[in-house]
KOLLO-962533 format. One line per 8 residues: number of its first residue (from 1); their letters; for each residue x, y, z of C-alpha. Coordinates in Angstrom, 1 decimal. Each point is the difference from the previous one (the first is absolute). Last residue first. Layout:
residues N
NUM) A) X/Y/Z  ...
***
This chain:
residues 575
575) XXXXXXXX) -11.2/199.5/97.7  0.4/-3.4/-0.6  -2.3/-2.6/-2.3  -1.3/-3.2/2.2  1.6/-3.2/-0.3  -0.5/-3.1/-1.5  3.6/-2.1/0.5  2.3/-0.6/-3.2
567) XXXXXXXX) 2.8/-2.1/0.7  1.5/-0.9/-3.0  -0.4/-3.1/-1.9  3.1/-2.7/0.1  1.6/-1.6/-2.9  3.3/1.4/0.3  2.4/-3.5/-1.0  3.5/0.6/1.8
559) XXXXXXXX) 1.7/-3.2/-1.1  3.3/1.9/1.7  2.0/-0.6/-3.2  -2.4/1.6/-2.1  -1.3/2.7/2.5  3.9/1.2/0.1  0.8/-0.2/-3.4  -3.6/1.0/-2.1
551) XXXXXXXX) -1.8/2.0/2.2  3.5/1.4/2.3  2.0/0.4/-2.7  -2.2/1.7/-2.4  -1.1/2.3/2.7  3.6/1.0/0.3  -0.4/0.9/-3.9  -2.8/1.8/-0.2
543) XXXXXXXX) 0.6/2.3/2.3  3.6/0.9/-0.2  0.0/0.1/-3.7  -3.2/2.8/0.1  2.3/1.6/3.4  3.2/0.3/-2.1  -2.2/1.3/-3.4  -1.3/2.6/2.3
535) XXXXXXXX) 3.5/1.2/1.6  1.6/0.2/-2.8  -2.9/2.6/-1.2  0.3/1.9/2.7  3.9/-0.3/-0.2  0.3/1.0/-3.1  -2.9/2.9/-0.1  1.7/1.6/3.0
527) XXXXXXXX) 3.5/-0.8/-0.5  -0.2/1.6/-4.1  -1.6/3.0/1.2  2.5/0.8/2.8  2.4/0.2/-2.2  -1.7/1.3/-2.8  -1.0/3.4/2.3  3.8/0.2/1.2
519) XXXXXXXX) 1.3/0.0/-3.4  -2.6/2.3/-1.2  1.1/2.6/2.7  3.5/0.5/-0.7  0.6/-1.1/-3.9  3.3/-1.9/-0.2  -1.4/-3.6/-0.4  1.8/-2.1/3.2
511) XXXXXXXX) -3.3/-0.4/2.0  -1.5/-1.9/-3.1  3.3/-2.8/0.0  -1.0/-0.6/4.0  -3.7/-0.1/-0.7  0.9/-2.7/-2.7  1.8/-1.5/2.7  -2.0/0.0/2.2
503) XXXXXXXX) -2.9/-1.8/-2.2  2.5/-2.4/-0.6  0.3/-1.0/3.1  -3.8/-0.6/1.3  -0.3/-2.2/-3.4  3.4/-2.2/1.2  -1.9/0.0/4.0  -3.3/-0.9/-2.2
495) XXXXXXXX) 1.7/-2.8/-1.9  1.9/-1.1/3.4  -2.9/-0.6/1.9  -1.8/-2.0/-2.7  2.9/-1.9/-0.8  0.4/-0.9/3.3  -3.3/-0.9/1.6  -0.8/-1.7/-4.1
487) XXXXXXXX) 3.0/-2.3/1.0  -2.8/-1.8/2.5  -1.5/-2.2/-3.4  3.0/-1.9/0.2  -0.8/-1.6/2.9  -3.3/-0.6/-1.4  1.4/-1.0/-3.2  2.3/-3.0/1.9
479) XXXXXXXX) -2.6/-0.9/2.1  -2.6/-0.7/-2.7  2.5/-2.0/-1.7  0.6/-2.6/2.9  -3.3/0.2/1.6  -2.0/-1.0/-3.9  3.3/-3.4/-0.1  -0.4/-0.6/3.2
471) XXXXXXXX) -4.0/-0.2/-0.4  0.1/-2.4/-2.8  2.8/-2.0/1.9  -1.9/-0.5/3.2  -3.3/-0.7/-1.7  2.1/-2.6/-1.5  1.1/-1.2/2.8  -3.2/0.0/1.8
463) XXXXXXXX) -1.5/-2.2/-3.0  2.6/-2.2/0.3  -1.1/-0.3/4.4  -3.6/-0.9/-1.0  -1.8/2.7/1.9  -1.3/0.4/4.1  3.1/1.5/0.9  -0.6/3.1/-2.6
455) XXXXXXXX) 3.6/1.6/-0.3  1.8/-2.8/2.6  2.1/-1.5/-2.6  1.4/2.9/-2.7  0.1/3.2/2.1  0.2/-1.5/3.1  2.7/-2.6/-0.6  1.6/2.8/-2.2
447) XXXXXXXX) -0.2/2.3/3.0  1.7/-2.5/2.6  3.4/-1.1/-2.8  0.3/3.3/-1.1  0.1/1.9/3.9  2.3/-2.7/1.1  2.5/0.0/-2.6  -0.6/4.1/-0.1
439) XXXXXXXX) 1.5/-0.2/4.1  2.7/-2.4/-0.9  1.6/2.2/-3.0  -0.7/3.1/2.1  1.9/-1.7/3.0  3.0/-1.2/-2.1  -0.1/3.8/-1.6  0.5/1.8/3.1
431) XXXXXXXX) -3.0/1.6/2.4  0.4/3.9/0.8  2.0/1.0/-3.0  -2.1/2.5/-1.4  -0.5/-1.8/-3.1  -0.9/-3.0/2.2  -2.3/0.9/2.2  -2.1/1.7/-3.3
423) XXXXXXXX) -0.1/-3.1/-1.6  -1.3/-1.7/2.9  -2.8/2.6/0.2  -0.9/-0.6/-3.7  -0.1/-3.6/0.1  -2.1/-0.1/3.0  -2.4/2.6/-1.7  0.0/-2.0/-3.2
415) XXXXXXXX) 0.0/-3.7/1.0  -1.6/0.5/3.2  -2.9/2.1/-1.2  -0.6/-2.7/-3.4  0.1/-3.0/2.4  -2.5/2.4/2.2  -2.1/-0.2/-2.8  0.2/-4.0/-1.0
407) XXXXXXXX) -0.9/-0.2/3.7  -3.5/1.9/-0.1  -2.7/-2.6/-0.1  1.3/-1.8/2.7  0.2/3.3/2.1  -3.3/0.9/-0.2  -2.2/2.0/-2.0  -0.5/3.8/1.0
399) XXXXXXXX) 3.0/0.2/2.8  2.3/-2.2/-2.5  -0.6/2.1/-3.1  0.6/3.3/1.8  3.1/-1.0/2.1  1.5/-1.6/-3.7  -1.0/3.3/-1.9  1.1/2.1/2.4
391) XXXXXXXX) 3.6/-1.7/0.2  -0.3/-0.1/-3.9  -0.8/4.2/-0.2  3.0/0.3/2.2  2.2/-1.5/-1.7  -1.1/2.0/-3.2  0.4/3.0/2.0  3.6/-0.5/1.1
383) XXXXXXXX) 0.8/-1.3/-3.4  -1.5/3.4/-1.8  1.7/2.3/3.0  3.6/-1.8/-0.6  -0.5/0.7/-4.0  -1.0/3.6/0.5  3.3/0.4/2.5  1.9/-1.9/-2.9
375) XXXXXXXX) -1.0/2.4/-2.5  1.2/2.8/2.6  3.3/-1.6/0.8  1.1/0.0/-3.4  0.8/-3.2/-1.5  4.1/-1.2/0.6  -0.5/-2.1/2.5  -1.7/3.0/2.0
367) XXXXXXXX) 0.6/3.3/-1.8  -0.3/3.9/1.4  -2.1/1.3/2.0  -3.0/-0.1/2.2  0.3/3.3/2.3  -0.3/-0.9/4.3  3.5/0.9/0.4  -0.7/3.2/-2.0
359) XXXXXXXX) -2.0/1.7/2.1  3.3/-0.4/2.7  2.1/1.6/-2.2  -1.6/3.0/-0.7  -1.9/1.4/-3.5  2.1/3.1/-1.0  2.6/-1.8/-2.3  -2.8/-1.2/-2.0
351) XXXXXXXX) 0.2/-4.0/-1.9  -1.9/-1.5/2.8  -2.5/2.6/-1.1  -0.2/-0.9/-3.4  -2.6/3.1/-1.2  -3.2/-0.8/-1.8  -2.1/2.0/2.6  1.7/-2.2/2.5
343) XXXXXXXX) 1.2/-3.6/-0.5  2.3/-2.0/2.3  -1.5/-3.2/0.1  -0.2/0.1/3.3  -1.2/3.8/0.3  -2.1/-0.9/-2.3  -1.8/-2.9/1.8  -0.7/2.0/2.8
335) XXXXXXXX) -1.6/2.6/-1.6  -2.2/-2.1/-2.4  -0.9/-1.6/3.7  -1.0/3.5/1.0  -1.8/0.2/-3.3  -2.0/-2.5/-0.1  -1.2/0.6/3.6  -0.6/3.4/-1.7
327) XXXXXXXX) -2.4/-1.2/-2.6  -1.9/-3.0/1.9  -1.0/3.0/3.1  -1.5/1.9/-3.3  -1.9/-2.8/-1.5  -2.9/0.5/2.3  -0.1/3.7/-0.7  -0.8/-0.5/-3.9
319) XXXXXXXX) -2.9/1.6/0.2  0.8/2.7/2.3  2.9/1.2/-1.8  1.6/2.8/2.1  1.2/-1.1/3.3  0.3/-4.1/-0.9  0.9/0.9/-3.6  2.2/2.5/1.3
311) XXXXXXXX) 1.8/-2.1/2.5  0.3/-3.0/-2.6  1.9/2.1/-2.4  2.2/1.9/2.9  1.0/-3.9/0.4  0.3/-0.8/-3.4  2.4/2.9/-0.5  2.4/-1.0/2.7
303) XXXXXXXX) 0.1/-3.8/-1.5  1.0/2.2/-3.4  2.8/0.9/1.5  1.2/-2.9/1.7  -0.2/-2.0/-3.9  -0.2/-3.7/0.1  -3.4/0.3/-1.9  0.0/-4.0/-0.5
295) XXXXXXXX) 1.8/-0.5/3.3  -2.8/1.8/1.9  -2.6/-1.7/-1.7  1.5/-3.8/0.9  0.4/0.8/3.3  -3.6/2.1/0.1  -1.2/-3.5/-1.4  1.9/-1.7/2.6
287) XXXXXXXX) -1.0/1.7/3.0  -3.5/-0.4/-1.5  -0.5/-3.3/-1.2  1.5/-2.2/3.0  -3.2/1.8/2.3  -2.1/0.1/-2.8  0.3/-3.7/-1.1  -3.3/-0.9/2.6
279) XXXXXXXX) 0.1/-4.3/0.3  -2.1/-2.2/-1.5  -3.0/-1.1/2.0  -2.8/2.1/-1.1  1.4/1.0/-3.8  2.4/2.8/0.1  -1.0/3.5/-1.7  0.4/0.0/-3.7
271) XXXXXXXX) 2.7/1.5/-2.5  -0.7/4.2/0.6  -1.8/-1.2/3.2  3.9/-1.0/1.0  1.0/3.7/-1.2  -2.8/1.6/1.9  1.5/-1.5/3.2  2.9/1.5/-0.3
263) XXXXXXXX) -0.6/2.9/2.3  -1.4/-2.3/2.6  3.6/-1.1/0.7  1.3/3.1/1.6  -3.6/0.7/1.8  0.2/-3.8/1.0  -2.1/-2.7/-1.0  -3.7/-1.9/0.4
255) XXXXXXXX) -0.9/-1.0/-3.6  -3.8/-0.9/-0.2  -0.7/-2.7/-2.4  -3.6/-1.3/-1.1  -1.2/-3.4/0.7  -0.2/-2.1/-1.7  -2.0/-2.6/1.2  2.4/-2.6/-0.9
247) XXXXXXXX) 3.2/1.7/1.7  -2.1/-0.5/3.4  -1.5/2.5/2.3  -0.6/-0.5/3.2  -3.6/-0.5/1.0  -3.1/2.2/1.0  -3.8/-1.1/-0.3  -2.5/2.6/-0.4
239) XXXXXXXX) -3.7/0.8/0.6  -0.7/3.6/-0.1  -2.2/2.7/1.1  2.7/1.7/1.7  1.1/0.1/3.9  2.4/-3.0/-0.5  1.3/1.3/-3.1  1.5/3.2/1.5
231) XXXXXXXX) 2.0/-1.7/2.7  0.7/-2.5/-2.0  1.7/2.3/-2.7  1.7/1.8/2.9  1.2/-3.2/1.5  1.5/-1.1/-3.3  1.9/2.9/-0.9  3.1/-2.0/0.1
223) XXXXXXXX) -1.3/-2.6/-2.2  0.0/2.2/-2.7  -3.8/-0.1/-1.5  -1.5/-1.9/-2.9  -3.4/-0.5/-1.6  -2.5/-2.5/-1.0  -3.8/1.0/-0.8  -3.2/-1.7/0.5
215) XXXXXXXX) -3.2/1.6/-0.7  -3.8/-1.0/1.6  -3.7/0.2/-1.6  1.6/-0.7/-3.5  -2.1/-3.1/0.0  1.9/-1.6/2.6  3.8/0.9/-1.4  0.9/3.2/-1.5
207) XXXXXXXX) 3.6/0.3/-0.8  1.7/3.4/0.7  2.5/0.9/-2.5  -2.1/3.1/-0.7  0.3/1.2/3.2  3.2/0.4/-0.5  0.0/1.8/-3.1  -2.5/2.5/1.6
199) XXXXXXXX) 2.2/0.7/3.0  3.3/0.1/-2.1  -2.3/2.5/-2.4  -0.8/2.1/2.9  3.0/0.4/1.3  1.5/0.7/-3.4  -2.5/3.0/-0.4  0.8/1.0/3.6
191) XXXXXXXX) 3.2/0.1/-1.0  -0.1/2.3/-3.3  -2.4/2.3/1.9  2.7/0.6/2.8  2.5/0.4/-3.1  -2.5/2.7/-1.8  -0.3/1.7/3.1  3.6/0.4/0.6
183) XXXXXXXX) 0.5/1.2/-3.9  -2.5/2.5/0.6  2.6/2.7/0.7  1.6/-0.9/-3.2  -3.1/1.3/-1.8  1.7/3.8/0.2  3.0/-1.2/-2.2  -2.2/-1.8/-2.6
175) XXXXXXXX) -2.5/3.4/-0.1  2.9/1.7/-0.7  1.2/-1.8/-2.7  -3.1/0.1/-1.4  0.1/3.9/-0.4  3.6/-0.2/-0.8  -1.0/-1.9/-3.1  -3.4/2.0/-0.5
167) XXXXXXXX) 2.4/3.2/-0.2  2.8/-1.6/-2.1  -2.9/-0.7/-2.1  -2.0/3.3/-0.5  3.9/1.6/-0.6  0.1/-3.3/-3.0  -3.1/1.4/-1.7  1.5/3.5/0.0
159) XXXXXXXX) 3.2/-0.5/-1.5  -1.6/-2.3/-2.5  -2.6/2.4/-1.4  2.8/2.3/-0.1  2.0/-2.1/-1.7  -2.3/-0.7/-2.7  -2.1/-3.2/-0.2  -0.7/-2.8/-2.3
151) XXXXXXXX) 3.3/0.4/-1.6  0.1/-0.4/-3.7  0.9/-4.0/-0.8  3.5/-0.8/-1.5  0.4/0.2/-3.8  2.3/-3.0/-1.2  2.8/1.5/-1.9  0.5/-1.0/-3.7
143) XXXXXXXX) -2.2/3.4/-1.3  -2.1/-1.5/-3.0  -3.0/2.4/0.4  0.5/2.4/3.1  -2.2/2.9/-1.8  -0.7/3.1/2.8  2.6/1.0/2.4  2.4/-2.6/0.9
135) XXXXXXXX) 1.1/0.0/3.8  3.7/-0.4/1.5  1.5/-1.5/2.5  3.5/-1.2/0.3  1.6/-2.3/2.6  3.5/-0.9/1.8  3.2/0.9/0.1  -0.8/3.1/-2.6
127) XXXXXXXX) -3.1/1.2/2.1  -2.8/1.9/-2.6  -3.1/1.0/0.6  -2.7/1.4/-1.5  1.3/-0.2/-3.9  -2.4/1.1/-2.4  -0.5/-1.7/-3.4  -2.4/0.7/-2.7
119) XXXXXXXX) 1.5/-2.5/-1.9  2.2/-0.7/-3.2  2.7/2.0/0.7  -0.3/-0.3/3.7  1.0/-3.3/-0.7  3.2/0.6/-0.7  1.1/0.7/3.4  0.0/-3.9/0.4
111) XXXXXXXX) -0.3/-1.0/4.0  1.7/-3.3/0.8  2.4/1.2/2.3  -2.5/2.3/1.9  -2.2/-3.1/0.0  -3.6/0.3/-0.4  -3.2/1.7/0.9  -2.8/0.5/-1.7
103) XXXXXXXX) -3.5/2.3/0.2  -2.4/0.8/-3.0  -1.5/3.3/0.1  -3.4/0.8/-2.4  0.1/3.5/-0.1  -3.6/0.5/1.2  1.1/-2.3/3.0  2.3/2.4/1.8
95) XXXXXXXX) -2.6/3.1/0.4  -2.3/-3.0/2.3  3.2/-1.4/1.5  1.0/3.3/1.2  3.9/-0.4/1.1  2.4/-0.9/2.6  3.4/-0.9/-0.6  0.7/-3.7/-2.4
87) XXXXXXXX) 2.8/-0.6/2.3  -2.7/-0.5/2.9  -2.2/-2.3/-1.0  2.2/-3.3/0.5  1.0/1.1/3.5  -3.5/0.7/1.0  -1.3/-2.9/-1.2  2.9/-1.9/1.8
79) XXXXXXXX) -1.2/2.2/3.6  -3.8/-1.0/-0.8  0.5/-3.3/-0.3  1.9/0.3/3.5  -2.8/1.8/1.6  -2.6/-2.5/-1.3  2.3/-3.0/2.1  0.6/2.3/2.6
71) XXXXXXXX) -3.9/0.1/0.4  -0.4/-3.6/-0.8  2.4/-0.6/2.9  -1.6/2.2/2.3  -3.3/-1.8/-0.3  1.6/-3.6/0.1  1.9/1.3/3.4  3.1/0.7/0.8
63) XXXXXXXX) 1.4/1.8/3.5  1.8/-2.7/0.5  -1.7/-0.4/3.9  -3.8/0.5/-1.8  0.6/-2.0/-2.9  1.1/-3.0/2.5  -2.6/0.7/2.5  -2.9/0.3/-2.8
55) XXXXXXXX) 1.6/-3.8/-0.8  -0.9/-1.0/2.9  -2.9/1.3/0.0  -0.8/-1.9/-3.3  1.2/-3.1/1.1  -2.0/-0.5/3.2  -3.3/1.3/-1.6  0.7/-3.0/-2.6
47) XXXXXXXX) 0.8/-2.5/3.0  -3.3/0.6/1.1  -1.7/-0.1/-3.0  1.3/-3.5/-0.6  -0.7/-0.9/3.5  -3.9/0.9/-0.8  0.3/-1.8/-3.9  1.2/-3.5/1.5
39) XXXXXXXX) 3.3/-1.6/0.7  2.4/3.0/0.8  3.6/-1.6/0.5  1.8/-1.5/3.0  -2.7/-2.3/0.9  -0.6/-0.7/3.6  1.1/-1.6/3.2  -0.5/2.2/2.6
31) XXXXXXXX) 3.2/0.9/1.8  -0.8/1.2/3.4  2.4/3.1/1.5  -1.7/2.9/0.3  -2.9/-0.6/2.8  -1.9/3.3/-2.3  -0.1/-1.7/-2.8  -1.5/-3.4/1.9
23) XXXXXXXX) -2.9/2.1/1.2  -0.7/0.7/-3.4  0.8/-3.5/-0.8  -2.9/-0.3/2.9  -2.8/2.2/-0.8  0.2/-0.9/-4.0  -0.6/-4.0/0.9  -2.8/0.4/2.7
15) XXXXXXXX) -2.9/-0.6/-2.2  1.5/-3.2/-1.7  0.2/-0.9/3.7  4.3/-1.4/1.2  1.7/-3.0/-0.5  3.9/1.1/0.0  2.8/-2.1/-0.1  3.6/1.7/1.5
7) XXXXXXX) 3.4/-0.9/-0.8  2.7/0.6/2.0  4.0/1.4/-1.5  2.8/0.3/1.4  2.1/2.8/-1.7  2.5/-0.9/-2.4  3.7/1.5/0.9
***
């Protein structure tokens, strides 16, 4: 849900202006109103010392940095110079250049033994598969081969250049590995760096009024913390006048939900946090989402593996420790989902003569009219969710402008979600077809006076028909894809459970080669790096695509518009 929002006007000294938003950092929750980007040379610098140590905390956790990179990057050079001077032995280049060498190399194949009758040839090398070297001593004059360049260096020279740099290499590297004990103090400087450039920005975006003798600034708090924010300005050297806020101040949006829903919040900043008074998405977005996500991977196995993924990066990743909690709640309803759809590592479970009876009961299978049951489970879920997205839609519109503005929408709702619901009554026999037949009569004849009469009541009533029929004809069409649009759940789910397969079944063929110990190593081989990367293309498809759903389907339907700013309160850095 959106926080409750009151917004605060500040007249305050010119003098006084630093002493209170520092004061204001340290209340933690007021919103100043200010730029988002640096908007002079001093916030510029700021946001510069930001980036770089943040970016000495990325080198630093990899274990990379620009100077080790340059090093591996000489060290390398050094390794194909090496390789390239090392058929041609080790010699004296001083002794070498009285005779006047000239180096080639060709292909074995296309080497011609008769020209060592006209040359002073002598063959250095010589691989039949693959290359021949050779040098000419003395006149070259007219020889078809193009003469390569003499090596710079010997191999000794070489050999002992790239020792120096192995050394600096694991020199650096140790100095990387000993500088991630500053890492904490380089994140402590990184926000108080950021604290001070939200203080600076803010001030900034104070207006000076009387001859710049006084400041005014406009900011927001949750109404909740109200008294504490009085409390505090009532003692401070500050004029201010408090209101609610409205959707035309804009002001920005705190989202107040649960720890299962909070997860997904960063996928609704992903498209745009709610404007004021539209409704919060993240609380139909997430159990959906990880619907839709679970169904997409539709493997039990690799649910398991998701969740040991998001306990090591919670335990073991500290950067990406947020997302770990995301991972495995992914995973558990991956999990779920599999055991369902009957998927495990690739293997059919509902299929296996070991799985029980009773796990089985609750295993999608088979056809439904003839389709199989799974497409039409994705179907069902893509209906479901597009009803629901209109019922949100018409509740949404209606709380934010009225009910006479909103009738053509709930025409739309009762049309498609009644239609739906009586459709479903009657395939499973619970209403008969004289009662279906009355029941759509009724639902027609009241959302076509809605959708076509009563769309804008204060309209020429043609005009409203034809708005009527130029929107039927966009809701029509766009339905019918968006329904369609929920077969990626199945096909998704059964391309990696078909991937997942064959994988074992190549495995299977490997384990039956006749050489103990070799078939056991492919065996195991071929599962590990099949399913690892099944399991990566599964979760890439089972990202993007559920996301799809919900920012173009779901938010479509629902008039879900995400023009809000997020909450962002001056605060002071943490320890």
């Amino acid at each position: 849900m959106i926080a409750k929002m009151t917004q605060y006007s500040f007249i305050l000294l010119h003098g006084d202006k630093e002493q209170f938003l520092s004061e204001l950092q340290g209340l933690g929750v007021m919103d100043i109103t200010r730029a988002s980007k640096p908007v002079d040379s001093r916030s510029q610098s700021l946001l510069d010392n930001i980036r770089t140590l943040r970016g000495d905390v990325a080198c630093t956790e990899k274990g990379m940095d620009d100077t080790l990179a340059a090093l591996l990057a000489t060290r390398n050079a050094l390794e194909r110079e090496l390789a390239e001077a090392e058929p041609w032995g080790d010699y004296d280049r001083e002794r070498l250049a009285v005779f006047g060498l000239h180096f080639y190399r060709v292909p074995s194949k296309k080497y011609d033994p008769a020209w060592e009758e006209q040359y002073a040839i002598q063959v250095v090398e010589q691989d039949e598969k693959e290359d021949t070297r050779f040098v000419i001593v003395g006149d070259n004059a007219g020889f078809p081969v193009k003469e390569l360049p003499a090596p710079k260096r010997t191999v000794a020279e070489l050999k002992t250049l790239l020792q120096e740099q192995e050394e600096k290499v694991e020199t650096h590297r140790k100095i990387l590995e000993a500088r991630k004990a500053d890492i904490p103090q380089m994140q402590h400087e990184i926000r108080v760096l950021e604290s001070e450039l939200d203080r600076y920005l803010a001030a900034t975006a104070a207006v000076p009024a009387a001859e710049n003798t006084v400041d005014t600034l406009v900011g927001f708090a949750p109404t909740e913390n109200d008294a504490a924010v009085t409390e505090y300005l009532d003692q401070a050297a500050v004029y201010y006048i408090k209101s609610e806020a409205k959707l035309e101040d804009n002001p920005p949006i705190k989202l107040k939900n649960n720890k299962f829903v909070k997860m997904f919040e960063v996928l609704t900043d992903m498209y745009g946090r709610p404007a004021y008074d539209e409704f919060d998405p993240t609380p139909i977005l997430g159990p959906f989402f990880l619907l839709f996500f679970a169904m997409c991977m539709g493997d039990a196995g690799y649910g398991l593996l998701l969740i040991l993924i998001g306990w090591l990066l919670k335990k073991k990743v500290p950067s990406m420790a947020d997302m770990g909690p995301l991972v495995s709640t992914l995973g558990v309803g991956t999990f779920l989902v599999g055991i369902v759809l009957h998927t495990f590592f690739g293997i059919d479970l509902y299929a296996a003569g070991w799985v029980p009876q009773w796990l089985k009961a609750v295993m999608v299978s088979g056809n439904i009219a003839g389709y199989d049951a799974q497409m039409v489970l994705a179907v069902g879920v893509g209906v479901f969710h597009i009803c629901l997205a209109t019922v949100v839609k018409a509740v949404c519109y209606t709380t934010r402008f009225g009910f006479a503005k909103c009738i053509s929408t709930w025409g739309w709702t009762l049309l498609i979600v009644g239609s739906v619901i009586t459709g479903g009554l009657a395939l499973l026999g619970v209403i008969d077809a004289p009662v279906v037949k009355a029941i759509l009569i009724v639902i027609g004849i009241v959302s076509g006076v809605s959708i076509f009469f009563l769309n804008n009541l204060k309209r020429n009533p043609l005009l409203n028909v034809g708005s009527g029929l130029w929107e039927t004809y966009n809701t029509v069409t766009g339905l019918m894809g968006d329904v369609l649009s929920y077969l990626r759940l199945y096909a998704l789910g059964l391309a990696g459970g078909m991937l997942g397969s064959t994988f074992n079944t190549l495995a299977d063929m490997v384990l039956g080669l006749h050489v103990p110990g070799l078939n056991i190593l492919l065996f195991v081989a071929l599962l590990l790096i099949g399913h690892a990367l099944n399991l990566a293309l599964s979760c890439l498809g089972a990202f993007v695509h559920p996301l799809r759903l919900t920012f173009v389907e779901y938010f479509k339907n629902s008039g879900y518009e995400g023009t809000g700013r997020t909450y962002h309160p001056l605060k002071t850095s943490n320890k």
